[in-house]
C-alpha positions as a printed Julia matrix, in Angstrom:
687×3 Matrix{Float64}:
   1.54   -2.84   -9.88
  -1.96   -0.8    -9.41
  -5.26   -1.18   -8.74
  -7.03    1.34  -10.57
 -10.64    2.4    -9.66
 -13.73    4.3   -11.42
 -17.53    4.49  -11.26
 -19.1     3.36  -14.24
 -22.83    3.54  -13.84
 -23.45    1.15  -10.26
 -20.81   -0.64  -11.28
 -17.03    0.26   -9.91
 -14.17   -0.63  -11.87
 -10.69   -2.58  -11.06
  -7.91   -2.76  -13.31
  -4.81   -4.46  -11.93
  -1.89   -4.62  -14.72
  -0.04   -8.13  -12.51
   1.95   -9.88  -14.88
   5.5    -9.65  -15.89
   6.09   -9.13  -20.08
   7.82  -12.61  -21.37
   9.16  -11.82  -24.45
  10.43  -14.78  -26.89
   6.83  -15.84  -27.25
   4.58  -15.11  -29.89
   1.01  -16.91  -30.91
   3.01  -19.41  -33.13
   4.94  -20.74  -30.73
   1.97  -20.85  -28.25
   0.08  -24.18  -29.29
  -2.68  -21.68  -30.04
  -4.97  -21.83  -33.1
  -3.68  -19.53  -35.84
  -6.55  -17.25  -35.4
  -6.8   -17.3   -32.0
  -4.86  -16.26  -28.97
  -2.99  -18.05  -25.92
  -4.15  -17.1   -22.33
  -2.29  -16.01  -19.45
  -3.39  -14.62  -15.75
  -2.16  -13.24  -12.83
  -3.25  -12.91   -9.41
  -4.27   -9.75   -7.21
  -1.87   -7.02   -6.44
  -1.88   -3.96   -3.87
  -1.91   -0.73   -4.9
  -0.48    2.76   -4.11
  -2.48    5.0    -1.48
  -0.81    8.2    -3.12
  -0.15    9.05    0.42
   3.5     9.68    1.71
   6.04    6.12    1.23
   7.58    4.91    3.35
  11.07    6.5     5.22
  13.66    4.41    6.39
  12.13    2.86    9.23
   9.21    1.72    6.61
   7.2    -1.34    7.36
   6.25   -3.89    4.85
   2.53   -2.86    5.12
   3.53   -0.6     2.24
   4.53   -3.04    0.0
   3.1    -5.38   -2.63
   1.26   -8.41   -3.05
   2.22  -11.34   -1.06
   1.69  -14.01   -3.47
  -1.36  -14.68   -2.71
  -3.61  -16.86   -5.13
  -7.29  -16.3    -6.09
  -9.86  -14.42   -8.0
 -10.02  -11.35   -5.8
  -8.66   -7.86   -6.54
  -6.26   -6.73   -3.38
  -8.36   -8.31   -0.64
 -11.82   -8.56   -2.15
 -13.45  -11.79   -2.06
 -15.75  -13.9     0.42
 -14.65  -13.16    3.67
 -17.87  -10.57    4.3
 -20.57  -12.51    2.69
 -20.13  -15.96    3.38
 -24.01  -16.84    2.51
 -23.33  -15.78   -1.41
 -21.84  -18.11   -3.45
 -18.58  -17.58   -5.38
 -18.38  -19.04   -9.35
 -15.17  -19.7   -10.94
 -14.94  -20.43  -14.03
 -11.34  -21.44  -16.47
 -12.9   -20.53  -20.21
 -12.44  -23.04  -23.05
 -11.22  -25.39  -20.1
 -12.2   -29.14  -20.4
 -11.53  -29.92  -16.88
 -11.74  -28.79  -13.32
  -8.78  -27.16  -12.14
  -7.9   -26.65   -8.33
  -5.29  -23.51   -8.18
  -2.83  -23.38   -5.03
  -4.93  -21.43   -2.59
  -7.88  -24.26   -2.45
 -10.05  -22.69   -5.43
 -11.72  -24.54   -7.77
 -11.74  -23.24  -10.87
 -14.68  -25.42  -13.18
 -14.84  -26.35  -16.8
 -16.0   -23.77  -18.91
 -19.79  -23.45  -18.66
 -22.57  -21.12  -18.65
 -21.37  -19.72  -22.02
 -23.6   -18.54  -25.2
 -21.84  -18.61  -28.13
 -18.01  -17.91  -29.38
 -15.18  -20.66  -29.6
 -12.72  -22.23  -27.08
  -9.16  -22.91  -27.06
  -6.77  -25.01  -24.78
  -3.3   -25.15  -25.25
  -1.46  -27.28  -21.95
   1.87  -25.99  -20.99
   1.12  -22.09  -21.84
   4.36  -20.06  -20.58
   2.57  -17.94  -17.94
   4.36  -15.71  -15.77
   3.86  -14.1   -12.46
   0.87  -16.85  -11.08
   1.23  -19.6    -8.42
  -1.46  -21.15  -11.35
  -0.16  -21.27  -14.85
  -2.88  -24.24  -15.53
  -5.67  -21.63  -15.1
  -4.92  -19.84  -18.34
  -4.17  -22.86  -20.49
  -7.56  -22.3   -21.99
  -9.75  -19.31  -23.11
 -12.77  -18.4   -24.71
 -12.74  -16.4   -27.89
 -15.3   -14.39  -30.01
 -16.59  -14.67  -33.57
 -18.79  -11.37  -35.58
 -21.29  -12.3   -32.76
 -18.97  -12.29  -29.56
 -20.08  -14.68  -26.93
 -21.51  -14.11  -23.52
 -21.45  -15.74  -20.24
 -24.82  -16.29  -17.17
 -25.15  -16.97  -14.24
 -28.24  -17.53  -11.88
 -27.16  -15.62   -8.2
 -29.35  -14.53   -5.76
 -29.64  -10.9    -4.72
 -26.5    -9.45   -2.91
 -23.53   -7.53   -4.12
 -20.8    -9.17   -5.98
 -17.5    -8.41   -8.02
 -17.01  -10.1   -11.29
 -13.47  -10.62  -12.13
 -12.33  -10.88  -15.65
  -8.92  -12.3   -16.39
  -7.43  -11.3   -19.66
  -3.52  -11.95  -21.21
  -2.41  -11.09  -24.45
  -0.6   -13.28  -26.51
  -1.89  -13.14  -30.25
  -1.78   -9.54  -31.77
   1.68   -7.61  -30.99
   0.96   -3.67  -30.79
  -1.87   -1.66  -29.24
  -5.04   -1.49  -31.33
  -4.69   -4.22  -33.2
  -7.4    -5.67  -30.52
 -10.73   -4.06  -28.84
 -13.52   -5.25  -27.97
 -16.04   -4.13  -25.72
 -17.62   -6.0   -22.01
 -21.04   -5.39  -21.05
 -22.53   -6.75  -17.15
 -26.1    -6.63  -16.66
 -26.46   -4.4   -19.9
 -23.95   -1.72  -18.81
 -20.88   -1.26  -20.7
 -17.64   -1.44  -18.72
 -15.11   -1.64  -21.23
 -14.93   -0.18  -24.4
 -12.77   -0.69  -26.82
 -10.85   -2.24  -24.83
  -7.32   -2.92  -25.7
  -5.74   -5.58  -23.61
  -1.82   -5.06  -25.17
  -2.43   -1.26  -24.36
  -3.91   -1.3   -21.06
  -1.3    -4.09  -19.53
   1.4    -3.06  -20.53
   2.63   -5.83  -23.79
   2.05   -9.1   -24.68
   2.18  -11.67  -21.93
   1.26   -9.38  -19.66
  -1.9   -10.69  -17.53
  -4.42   -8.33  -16.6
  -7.5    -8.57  -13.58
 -10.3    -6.22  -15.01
 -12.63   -6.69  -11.77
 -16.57   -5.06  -11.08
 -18.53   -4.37   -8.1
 -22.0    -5.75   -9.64
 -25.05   -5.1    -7.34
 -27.51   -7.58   -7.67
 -30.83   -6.02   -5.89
 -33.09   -9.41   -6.26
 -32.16  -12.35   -7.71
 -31.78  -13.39  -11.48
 -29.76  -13.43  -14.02
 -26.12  -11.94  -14.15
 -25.03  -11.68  -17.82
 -21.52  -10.6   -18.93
 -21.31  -10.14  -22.99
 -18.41   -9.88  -25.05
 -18.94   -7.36  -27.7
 -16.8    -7.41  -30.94
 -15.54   -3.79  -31.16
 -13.12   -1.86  -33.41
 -10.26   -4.97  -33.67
  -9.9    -8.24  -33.64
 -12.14  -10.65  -31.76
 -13.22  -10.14  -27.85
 -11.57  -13.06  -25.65
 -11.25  -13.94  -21.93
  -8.91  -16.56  -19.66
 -11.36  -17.03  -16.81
 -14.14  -15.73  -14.75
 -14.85  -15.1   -10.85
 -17.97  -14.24   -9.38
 -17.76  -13.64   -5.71
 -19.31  -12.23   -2.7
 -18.32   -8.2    -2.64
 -16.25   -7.2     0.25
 -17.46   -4.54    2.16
 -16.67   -2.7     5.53
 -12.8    -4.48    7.23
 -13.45   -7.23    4.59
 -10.12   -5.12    2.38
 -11.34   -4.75   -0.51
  -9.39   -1.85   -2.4
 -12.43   -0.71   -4.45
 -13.3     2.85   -3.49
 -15.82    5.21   -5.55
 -13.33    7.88   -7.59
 -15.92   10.74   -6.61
 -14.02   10.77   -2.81
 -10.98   11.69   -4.84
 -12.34   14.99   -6.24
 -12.3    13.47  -10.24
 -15.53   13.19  -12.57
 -16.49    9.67  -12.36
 -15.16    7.45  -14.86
 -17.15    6.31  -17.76
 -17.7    10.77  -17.75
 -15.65   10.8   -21.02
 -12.19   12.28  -22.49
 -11.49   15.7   -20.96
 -10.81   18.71  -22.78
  -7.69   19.46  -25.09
  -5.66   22.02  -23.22
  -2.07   23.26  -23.45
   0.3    24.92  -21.62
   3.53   27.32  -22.31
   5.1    24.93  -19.45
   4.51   21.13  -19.69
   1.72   19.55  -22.17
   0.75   15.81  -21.97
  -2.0    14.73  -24.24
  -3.76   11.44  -23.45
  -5.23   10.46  -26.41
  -1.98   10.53  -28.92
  -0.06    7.64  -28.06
   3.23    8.73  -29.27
   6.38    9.07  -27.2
   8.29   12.1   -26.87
  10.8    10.28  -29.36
   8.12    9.9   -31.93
   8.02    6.58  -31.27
   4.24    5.19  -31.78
   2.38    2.4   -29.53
   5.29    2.49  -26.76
   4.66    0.46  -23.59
   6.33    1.39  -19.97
   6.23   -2.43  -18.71
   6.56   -2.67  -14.85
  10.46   -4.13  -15.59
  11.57   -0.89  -16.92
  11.74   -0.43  -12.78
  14.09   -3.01  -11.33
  17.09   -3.45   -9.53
  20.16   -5.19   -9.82
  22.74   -6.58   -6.84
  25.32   -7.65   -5.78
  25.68   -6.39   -1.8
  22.24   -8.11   -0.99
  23.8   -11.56   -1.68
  27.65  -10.68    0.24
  27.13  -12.97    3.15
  24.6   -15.38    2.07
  21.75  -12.63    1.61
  22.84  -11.92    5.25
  20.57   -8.7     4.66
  17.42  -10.63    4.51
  17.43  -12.06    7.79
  17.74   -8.21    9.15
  13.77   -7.62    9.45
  14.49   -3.92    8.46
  16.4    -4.64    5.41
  13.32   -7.4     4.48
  10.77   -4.42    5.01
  12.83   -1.55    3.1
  13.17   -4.39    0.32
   9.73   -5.08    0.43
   8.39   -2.05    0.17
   9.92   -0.97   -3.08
   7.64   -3.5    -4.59
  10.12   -4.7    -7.36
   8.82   -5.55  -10.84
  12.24   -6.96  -11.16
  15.79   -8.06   -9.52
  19.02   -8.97  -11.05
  21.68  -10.79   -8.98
  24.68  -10.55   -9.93
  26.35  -13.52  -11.11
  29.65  -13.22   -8.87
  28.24  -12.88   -5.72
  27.1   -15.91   -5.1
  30.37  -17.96   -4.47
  29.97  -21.45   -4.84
  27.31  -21.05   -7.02
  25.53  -23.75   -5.72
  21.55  -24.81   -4.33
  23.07  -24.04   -0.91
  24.25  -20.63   -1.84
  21.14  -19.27   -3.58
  18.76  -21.1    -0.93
  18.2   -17.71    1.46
  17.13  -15.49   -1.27
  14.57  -18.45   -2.01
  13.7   -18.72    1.26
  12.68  -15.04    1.89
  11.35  -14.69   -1.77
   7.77  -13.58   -0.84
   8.98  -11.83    2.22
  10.89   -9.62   -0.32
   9.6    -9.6    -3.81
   5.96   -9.87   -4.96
   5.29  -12.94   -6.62
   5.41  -11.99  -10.24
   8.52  -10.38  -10.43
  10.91  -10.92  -12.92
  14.25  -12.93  -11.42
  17.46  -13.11  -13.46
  20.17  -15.01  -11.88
  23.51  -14.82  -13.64
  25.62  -18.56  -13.5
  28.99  -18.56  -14.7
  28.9   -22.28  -16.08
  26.63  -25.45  -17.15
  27.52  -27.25  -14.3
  26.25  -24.19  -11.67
  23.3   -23.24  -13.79
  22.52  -27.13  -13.69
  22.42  -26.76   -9.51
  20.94  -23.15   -9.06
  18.43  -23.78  -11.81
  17.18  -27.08  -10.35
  17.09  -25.75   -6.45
  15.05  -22.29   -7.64
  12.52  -24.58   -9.76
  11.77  -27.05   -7.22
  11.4   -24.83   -4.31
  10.94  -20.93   -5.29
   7.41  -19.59   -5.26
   8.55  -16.92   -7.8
   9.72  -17.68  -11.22
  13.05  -17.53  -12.68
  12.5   -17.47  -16.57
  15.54  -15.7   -17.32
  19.39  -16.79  -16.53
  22.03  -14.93  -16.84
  25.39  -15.52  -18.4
  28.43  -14.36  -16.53
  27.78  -11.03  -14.87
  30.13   -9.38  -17.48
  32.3   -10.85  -20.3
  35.13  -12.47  -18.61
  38.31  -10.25  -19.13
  40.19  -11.11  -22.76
  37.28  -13.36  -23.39
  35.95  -13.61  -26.9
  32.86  -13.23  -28.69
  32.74  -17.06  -29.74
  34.1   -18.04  -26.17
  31.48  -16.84  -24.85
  28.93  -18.01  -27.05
  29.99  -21.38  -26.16
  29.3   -20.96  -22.59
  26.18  -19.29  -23.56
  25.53  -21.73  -25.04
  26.17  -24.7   -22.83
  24.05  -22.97  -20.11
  21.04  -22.36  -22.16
  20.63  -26.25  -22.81
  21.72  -26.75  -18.64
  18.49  -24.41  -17.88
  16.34  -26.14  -21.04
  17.31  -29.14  -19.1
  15.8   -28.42  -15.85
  12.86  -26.49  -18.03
  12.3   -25.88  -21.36
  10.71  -22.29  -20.79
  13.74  -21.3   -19.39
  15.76  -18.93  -21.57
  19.83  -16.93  -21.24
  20.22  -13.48  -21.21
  23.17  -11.84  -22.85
  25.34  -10.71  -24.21
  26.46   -9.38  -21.27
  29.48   -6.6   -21.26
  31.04   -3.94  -19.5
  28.94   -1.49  -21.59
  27.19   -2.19  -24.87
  29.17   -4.03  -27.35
  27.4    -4.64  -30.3
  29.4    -6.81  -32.27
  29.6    -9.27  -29.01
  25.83   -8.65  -28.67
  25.23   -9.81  -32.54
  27.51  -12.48  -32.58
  25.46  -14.02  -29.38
  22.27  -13.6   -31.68
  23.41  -15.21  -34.91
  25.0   -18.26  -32.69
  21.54  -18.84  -31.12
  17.76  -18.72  -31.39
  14.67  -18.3   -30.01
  14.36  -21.69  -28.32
  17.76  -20.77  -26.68
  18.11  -16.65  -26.35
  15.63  -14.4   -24.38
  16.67  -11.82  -23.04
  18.93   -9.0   -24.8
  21.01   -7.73  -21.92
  23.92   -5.31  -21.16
  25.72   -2.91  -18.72
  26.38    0.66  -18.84
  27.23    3.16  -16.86
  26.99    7.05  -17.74
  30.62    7.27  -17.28
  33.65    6.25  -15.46
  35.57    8.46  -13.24
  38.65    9.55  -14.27
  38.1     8.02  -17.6
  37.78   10.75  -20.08
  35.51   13.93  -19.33
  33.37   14.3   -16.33
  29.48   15.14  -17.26
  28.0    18.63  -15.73
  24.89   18.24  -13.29
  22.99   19.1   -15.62
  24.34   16.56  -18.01
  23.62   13.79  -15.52
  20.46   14.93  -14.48
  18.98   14.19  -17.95
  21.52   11.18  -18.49
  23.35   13.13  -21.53
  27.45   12.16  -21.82
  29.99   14.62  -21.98
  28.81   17.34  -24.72
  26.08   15.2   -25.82
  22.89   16.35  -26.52
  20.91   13.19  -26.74
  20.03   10.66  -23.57
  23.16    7.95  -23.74
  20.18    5.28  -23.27
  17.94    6.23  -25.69
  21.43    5.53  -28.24
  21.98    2.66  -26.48
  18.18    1.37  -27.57
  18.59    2.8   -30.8
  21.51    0.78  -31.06
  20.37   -2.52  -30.36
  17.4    -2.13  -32.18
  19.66   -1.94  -35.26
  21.91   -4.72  -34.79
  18.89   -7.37  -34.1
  16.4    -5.78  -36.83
  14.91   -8.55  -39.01
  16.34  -11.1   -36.9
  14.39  -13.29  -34.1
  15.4   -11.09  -31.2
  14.22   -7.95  -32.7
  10.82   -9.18  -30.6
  13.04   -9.73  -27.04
  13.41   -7.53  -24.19
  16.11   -5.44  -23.87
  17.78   -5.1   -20.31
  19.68   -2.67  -19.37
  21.09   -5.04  -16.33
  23.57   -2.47  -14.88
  23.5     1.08  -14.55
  24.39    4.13  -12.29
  26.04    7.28  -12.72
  29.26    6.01  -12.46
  30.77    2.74  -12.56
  33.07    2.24  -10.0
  32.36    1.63   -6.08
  34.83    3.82   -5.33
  34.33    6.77   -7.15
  34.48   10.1    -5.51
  31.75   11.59   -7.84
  28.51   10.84   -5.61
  25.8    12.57   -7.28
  23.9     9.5    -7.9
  23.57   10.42   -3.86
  21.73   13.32   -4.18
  18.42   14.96   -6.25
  20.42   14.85   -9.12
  20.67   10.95   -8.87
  16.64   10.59   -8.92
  16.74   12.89  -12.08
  19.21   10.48  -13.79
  16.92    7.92  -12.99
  14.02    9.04  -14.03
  15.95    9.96  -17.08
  17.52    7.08  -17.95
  14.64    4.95  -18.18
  11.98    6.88  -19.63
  14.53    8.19  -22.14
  15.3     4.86  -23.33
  11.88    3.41  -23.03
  10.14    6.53  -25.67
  13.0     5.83  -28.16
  12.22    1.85  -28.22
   9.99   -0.55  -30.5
  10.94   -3.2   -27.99
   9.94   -4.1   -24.61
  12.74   -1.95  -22.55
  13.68   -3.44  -18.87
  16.2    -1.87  -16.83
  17.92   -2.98  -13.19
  19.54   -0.04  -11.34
  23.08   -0.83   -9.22
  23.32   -1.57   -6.5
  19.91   -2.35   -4.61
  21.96   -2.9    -1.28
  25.35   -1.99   -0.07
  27.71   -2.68   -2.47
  30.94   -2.5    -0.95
  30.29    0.66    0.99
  29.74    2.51   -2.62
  27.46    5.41   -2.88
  25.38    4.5    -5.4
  23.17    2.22   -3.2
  19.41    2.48   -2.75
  19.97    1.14    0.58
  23.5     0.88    2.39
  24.6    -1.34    4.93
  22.97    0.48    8.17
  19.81    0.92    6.06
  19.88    4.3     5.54
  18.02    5.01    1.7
  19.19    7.06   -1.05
  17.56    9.56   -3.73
  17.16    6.81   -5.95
  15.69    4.46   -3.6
  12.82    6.82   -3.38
  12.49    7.53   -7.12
  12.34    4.2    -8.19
   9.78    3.9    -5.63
   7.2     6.52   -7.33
   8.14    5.06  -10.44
   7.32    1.68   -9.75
   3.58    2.96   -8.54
   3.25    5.64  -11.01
   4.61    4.98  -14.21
   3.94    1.84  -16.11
   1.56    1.83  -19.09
   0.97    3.27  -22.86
   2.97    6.33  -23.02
   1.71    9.6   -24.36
   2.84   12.27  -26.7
   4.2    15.25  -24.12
   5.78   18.79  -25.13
   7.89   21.5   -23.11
   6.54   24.68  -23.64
   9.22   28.04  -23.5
  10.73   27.52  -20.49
  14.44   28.26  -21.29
  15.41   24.45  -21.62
  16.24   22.22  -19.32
  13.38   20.05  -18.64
  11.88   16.79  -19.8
   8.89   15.15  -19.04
   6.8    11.98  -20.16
   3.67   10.53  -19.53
   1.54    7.32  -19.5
  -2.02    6.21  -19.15
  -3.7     2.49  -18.53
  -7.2     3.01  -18.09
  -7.86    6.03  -15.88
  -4.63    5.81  -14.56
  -2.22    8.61  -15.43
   1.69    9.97  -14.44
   3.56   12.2   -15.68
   7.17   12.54  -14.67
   9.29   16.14  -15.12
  13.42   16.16  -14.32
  14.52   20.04  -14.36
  17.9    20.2   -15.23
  18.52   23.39  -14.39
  20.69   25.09  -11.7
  17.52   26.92  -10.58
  13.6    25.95   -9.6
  11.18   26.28  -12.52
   7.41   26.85  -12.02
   4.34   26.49  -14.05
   0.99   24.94  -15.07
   0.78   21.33  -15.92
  -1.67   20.41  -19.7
  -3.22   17.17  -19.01
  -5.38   17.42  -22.63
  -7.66   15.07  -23.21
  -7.01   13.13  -19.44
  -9.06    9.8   -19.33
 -10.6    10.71  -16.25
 -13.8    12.91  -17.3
 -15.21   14.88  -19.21
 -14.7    18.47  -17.51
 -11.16   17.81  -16.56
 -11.87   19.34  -12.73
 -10.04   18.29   -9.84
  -6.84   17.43   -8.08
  -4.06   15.46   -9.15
  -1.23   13.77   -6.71
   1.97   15.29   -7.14
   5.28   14.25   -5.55
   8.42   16.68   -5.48
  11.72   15.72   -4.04
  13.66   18.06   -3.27
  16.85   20.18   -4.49
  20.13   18.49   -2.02
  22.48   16.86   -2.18
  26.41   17.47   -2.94
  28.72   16.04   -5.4
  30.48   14.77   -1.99
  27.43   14.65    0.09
  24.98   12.36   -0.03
  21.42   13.21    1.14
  19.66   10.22    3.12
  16.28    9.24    3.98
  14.5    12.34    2.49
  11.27   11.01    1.07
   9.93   13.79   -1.14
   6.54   15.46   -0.27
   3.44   14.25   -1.7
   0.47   16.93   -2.22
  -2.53   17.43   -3.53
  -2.99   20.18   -6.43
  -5.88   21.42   -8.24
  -6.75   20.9   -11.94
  -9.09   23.37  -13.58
 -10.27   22.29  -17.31
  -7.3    20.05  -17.58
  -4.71   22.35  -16.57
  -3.11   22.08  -13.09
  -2.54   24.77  -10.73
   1.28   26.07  -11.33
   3.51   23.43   -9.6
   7.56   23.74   -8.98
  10.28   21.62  -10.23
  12.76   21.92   -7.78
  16.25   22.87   -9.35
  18.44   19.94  -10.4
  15.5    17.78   -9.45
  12.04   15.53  -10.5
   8.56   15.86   -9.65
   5.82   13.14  -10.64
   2.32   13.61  -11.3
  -0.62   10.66  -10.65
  -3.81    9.91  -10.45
  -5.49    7.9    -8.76
């Protein structure tokens, strides 16, 4: 989760991507009109600072949202400007609607134009107020527009937008004017998200010198019709009031709204911004926030003993997890009492729209866990889990059954609430497509399995440079990207071909104790950097992965945090991922550099990142292509860049080194040369 910001004009731009992707769901099943859309919302995140993250000894203050409801974008709101009033507005609404933090959110009013929908009951994730996206207002040939009588004063106008109609990028843009200047254009709200399902704040600092009219039309533009979930109009923040809107000039950029930047290429690393295909040559590909979790088993050993330990809570915290796993045998009864401290520290841990999966092992423990996390978690748990692993000698139709007899245990307690499987000890396809021919929609959604790159002392052993860009013995090819591939096969032109697929386990090596313990070292943060993008460019699916173990499994050394809260390579990798990486991803080429690198890149908005892993045994250095970057029109600036460094043995792991974080120059859309440490990954952003 981001907050993006640009100067458009006087008016400074927002974007916070919030939302967890639900897959499972598509505009038929929605209650929506056939040729309309559903509507779905988030609330406010934080965003990166692109300064250094935190160490060890890191305090929560880096973290994530807190949960906290309302229209305001990370902090913004009413607190500086209590003599301006604040309009909230639910579009295509019939009714008032009060959301959990006090707001109320009126009937939709002060519209021109353009039709509404409601639709009760909409399955919303990642908001403390599902009701407030039940309705929506949606365009015609004419679009619609919205005004509003305010008296002079500085506001922001926050637009709350979910996609859950058209399926790919560019099959919808419109365009948003405020007070006659355009602020979005063409905008694409599948592309900039993230997916379907996937809410989206779009939020404006409007300056109102004397009072009158504020006017917000929705333009049709090159797809589709313009829509939008709700409204906010409220008093700007401005000095301590926390509002994360800044002007992108302090950052050394051309303004945004200053146009695409020049096409430019380099014999070293080329990302182009404007051709949305992945390095695969995969079109339309979306990074979704998930693609960053964690999975685990140590946090729960002692009744998630970890999260009373206020330094475990802030390390936690301060990954900012789009996602977390538990393990399904770690919780032992499986009962409300056993999974009641991870509820009760949920927000002290986890932002409030990540994605939970909580394995059960039977109807009977889903029935108790399922009931306690609905009734008294403020984050949601759409997804349930069945077994951690297929139970040894078990078969394909035995588990079914259980799968199963826990989906209609979780139906039970909600109807929204889906299994995830089939779940073995790497990927078995003919288990996974039994498990989708024995179910449906209504009953399956989540495709999940666990794989490790190898297991020690279980065939050949992969080379550094192997595991650095997640290849298998003598393979040429990342082992995840097959693994997508694979799936995507077995469930083509069947129901879940739409689903999410999780990778729900995965590490260098599978065993917690292994002597091989490069996941340990730089080489570990190349793997996962690897791994994920890898499989995410080679997927028409939404792609989720959870990395093992997020805390002290068994004294293993393929933690992100161990028991005396020291923190791993990976800890800190997933950590720039998580800020960076997310969003459309970009068509990027290695120039004649020997071999032995990879990179990819995405954009949302004028966000951009661009990850490199160097599998080589030595540094490589060069200059950085950034054609065509969304961020203006002369391409002149600096660019964030972090670089962890080369360490690290196969029996030594390296602990609680960061990375550095720097500033470098760009120069017509090429960057200043920049190093790749050997056996290593660097990452690229702006902001």
């Amino acid at each position: 989760m981001r907050v993006q910001t640009s100067l458009l004009g006087s008016v400074v731009v927002v974007a916070v991507a919030l939302a967890p992707f639900v897959g499972g769901c598509s505009a038929a099943s929605s209650g929506a009109p056939a040729n309309s859309d559903g509507a779905a919302g988030a609330e406010a995140a934080s965003g990166e600072d692109g300064g250094q993250l935190p160490s060890n000894d890191a305090a929560a203050a880096e973290a994530g949202d807190d949960g906290s409801a309302g229209p305001r974008a990370d902090g913004g709101g009413e607190g500086s400007s209590a003599n301006l009033p604040s309009i909230r507005i639910a579009a295509g609404a019939s009714s008032s609607y009060t959301d959990p933090s006090g707001f109320v959110w009126s009937a939709d009013t002060g519209f021109t134009g353009g039709l509404s929908a409601e639709s009760p009951g909409q399955p919303v994730q990642g908001t403390s107020a599902p009701t407030l996206y039940d309705g929506q207002r949606y365009g015609n040939s004419m679009g619609f527009s919205y005004a509003f009588a305010v008296p002079s004063g500085d506001f922001e106008v926050t637009l709350k937008f979910a996609e859950n109609y058209v399926t790919a990028p560019g099959q919808r843009q419109f365009n948003v004017t405020i007070n006659g200047k355009t602020v979005l254009s063409n905008f694409d709200i599948f592309a900039t998200s993230g997916g379907q399902w996937i809410a989206l704040d779009e939020t404006f600092h409007v300056p109102m010198p004397s009072a009158g009219m504020l006017t917000i039309d929705f333009v049709p533009g090159a797809a589709q019709e313009p829509k939008v979930d709700a409204i906010a109009v409220t008093p700007a923040a401005t000095g301590d009031g926390g509002s994360s809107q800044t002007d992108a000039g302090d950052s050394g950029m051309d303004a945004g709204g200053g146009g695409i930047g020049p096409t430019s290429t380099s014999s070293f690393v080329t990302a182009d911004f404007t051709n949305m295909t992945s390095p695969a040559g995969v079109p339309n590909v979306v990074v979704a926030p998930q693609l960053f979790g964690a999975s685990t088993g140590g946090l729960a050993n002692g009744s998630f003993s970890g999260l009373s330990n206020t330094t475990t809570l802030s390390l936690v915290r301060a990954l900012n997890l789009p996602l977390l796993r538990l393990n399904a045998n770690y919780t032992n009864p499986q009962t409300s009492a056993s999974i009641a401290p991870l509820v009760a520290h949920a927000l002290d841990a986890f932002p409030s729209d990540c994605t939970w999966i909580i394995g059960v092992d039977s109807a009977s423990s889903a029935t108790d866990v399922a009931s306690y996390v609905k009734a008294n978690s403020p984050i949601a748990c759409p997804y349930w889990e069945v077994h951690n692993e297929t139970q040894p000698g078990q078969s394909s139709s035995s588990y079914d059954s259980d799968a199963l007899a826990i989906a209609s245990a979780v139906a039970a307690v909600d109807p929204s609430y889906r299994i995830a499987g089939d779940v073995s000890a790497g990927l078995d396809i003919g288990d996974l497509s039994a498990l989708v021919s024995a179910t449906s929609a209504s009953t399956l959604g989540l495709l999940d399995f666990h794989d490790y790159l190898y297991c020690y002392g279980q065939g050949s052993t992969p080379s550094d440079s192997e595991v650095c860009l997640a290849h298998r013995p003598g393979q040429t090819s990342s082992a995840y990207a097959d693994d997508q591939l694979a799936v995507q096969s077995a469930v083509a032109g069947t129901f879940a071909a739409s689903l999410p697929v999780l990778l729900g386990e995965y590490n260098v090596e599978c065993s917690a104790s292994f002597s091989d313990l490069r996941a340990g070292t730089s080489i570990g943060a190349a793997f996962m950097v690897s791994a994920t993008l890898s499989m995410a460019a080679a997927s028409t699916q939404p792609v989720w992965s959870a990395v093992w173990d997020l805390f002290d499994d068994g004294g293993a050394n393929y933690n992100l945090i161990d028991g005396s809260n020291n923190l791993y390579p990976q800890y800190y990798a997933l950590q720039r991922l998580i800020a960076t990486m997310p969003g459309a991803m970009v068509s990027t080429s290695v120039g004649n550099t020997g071999g032995g690198l990879q990179a990819w890149a995405t954009r949302t908005g004028t966000h951009l990142g661009v990850a490199i892993v160097n599998s080589n045994a030595t540094a490589m250095t060069g200059p950085v292509a950034l054609s065509h970057w969304p961020v203006g029109a002369s391409g002149s600036g600096t660019i964030t860049l972090w670089s962890y460094p080369q360490g690290g043995a196969i029996t030594t792991p390296l602990m609680n080194t960061p990375g550095t974080v720097s500033s470098v120059s760009v120069s017509a859309g090429v960057t200043a040369p920049i190093t790749v440490p050997a056996d290593s990954v660097v990452i690229l952003s702006y902001p």
